[in-house]
N, C-alpha and C positions, 0 to 999 in steps of 0.2 A: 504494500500500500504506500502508493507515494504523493502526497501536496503537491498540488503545482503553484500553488500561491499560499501566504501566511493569512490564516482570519481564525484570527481568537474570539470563541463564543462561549459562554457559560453553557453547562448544560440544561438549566431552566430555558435560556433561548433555543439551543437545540430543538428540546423537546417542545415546546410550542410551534417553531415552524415545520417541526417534520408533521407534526399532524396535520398542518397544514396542504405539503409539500403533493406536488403531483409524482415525483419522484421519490426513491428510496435513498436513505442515506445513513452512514456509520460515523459515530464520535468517537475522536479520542485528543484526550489531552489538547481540549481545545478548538479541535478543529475539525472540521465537515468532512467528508468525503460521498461524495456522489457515486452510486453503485449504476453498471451499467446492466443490459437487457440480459438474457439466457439464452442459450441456442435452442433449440428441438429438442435436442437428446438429452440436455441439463434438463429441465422442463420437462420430457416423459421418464426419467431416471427419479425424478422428486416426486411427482407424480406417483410410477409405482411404489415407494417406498412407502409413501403416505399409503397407498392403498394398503398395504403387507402390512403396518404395524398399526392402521387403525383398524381392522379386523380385528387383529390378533387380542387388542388390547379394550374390545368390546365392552370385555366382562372383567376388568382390571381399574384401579385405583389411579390410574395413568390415563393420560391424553396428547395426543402428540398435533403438532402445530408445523405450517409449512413457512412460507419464505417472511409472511410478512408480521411475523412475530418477535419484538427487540426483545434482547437479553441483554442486562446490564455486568458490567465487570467491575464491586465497587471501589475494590482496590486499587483500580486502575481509571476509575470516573469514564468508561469506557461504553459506549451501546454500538451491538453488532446486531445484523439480522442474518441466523445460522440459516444455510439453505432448508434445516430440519431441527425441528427440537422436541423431546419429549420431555415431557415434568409428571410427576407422581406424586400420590400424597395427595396433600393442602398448598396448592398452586399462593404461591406469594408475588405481587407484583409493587411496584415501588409506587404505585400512587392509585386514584377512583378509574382509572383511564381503563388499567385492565390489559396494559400495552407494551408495558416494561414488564417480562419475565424475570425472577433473582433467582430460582432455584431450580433451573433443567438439571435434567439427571446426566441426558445422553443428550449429542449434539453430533449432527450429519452435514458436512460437507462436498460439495460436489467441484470435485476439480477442472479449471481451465490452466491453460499455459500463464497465464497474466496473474492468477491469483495461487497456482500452487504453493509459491515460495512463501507467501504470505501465512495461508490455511496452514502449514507444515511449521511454521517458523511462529514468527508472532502470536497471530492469534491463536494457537492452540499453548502459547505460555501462556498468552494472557487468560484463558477463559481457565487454566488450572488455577485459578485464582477465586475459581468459586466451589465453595466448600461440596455443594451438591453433584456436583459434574461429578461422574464415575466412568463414563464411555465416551468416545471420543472415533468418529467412524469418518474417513475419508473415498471417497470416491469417485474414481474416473469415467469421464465419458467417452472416454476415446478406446478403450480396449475393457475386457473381462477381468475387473482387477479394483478390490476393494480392500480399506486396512482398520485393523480395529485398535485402537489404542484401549486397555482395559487399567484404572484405576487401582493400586494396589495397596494392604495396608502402610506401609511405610511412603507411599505418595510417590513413588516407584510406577513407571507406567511401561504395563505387560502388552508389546507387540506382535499382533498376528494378521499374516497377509492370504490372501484371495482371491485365484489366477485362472481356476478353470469354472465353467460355464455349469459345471457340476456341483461346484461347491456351495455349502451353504453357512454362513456367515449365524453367529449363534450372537443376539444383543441379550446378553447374560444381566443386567442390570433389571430389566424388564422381563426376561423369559419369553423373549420372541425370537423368531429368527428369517433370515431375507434369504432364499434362495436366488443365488446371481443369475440362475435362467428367467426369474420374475422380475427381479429389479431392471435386467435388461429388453424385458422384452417391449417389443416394436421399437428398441434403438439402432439404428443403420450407423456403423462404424465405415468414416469413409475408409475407399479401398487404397488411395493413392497414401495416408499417412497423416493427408492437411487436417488444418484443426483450426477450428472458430475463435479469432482470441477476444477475451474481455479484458474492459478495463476499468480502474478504479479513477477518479478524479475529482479533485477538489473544486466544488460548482455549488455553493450552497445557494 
């Protein structure tokens, strides 16, 4: 994630203009960033998942939320909006709005070339900054191929990866699980390798 201009805002200003805002946007330390569109395959990849784990979690104490639900980071005075978020329990949010999440359990990423460094690097320090977060799921739209970061007592986080189209991806925090032939289906990996980039920018 990189600024292309300096504009210092409180996050009371934030969050009054993104409700506003016709676009989506991410805080941090100050300052705005404008999130740009989804390809197809981001988009039916978020899609399926949302369909797999709100079945699954029908009859569960948990409800899961797609692109346009912010999670606050408060250590870091930080609002992101995860491609995916689950929360359990007694849903907490930081004000009457109902708009700021504080205690997801499990958090879904969908990688592009523009933001992996980001999802992989920052923002997954940053969001272990919330005591709730236990799962931590990365995933690609461009090939057969998901990761799970799993939360451990010592705050040690347990890596395991996901390559064939067989495989099935177990979200142990919730007791559900994503088969990759479901999470992928109707996405068309191009054949030549290209890949759709997005970008982040500061436009508030």
């Amino acid at each position: 994630m990189q600024a292309q201009e300096q504009q210092q805002i409180s996050p009371a200003e934030y969050l009054a203009g993104e409700r506003e805002a016709e676009i989506r946007h991410e805080y941090f330390a100050g300052e705005v960033f404008a999130m740009a569109g989804a390809s197809r395959e981001h988009n039916l990849i978020a899609t399926n998942i949302v369909r797999l784990l709100g079945n699954q979690l029908l009859d569960k104490s948990c409800s899961v939320f797609a692109s346009d639900m912010k999670v606050k980071v408060k250590k870091k005075e930080k609002y992101s909006y995860p491609d995916i978020v689950v929360v359990c329990e007694q849903e907490e949010y930081e004000d009457e709005h109902n708009d700021v999440l504080l205690n997801p359990v499990v958090l879904i990423e969908i990688l592009s070339d523009s933001t992996e460094a980001y999802d992989r690097g920052d923002k997954f320090s940053h969001y272990q900054g919330i005591s709730s977060f236990t799962e931590y799921i990365l995933v690609s739209q461009y090939t057969f191929k998901m990761e799970r970061f799993s939360r451990q007592p010592n705050n040690s986080w347990l890596y395991t990866i996901y390559q064939s189209k067989e495989d099935i991806l177990s979200v142990e925090a919730i007791k559900c699980s994503l088969p990759l032939a479901e999470v992928y289906r109707k996405v068309q990996f191009s054949r030549d390798g290209s890949r759709t980039v997005r970008t982040l920018s500061n436009n508030f």
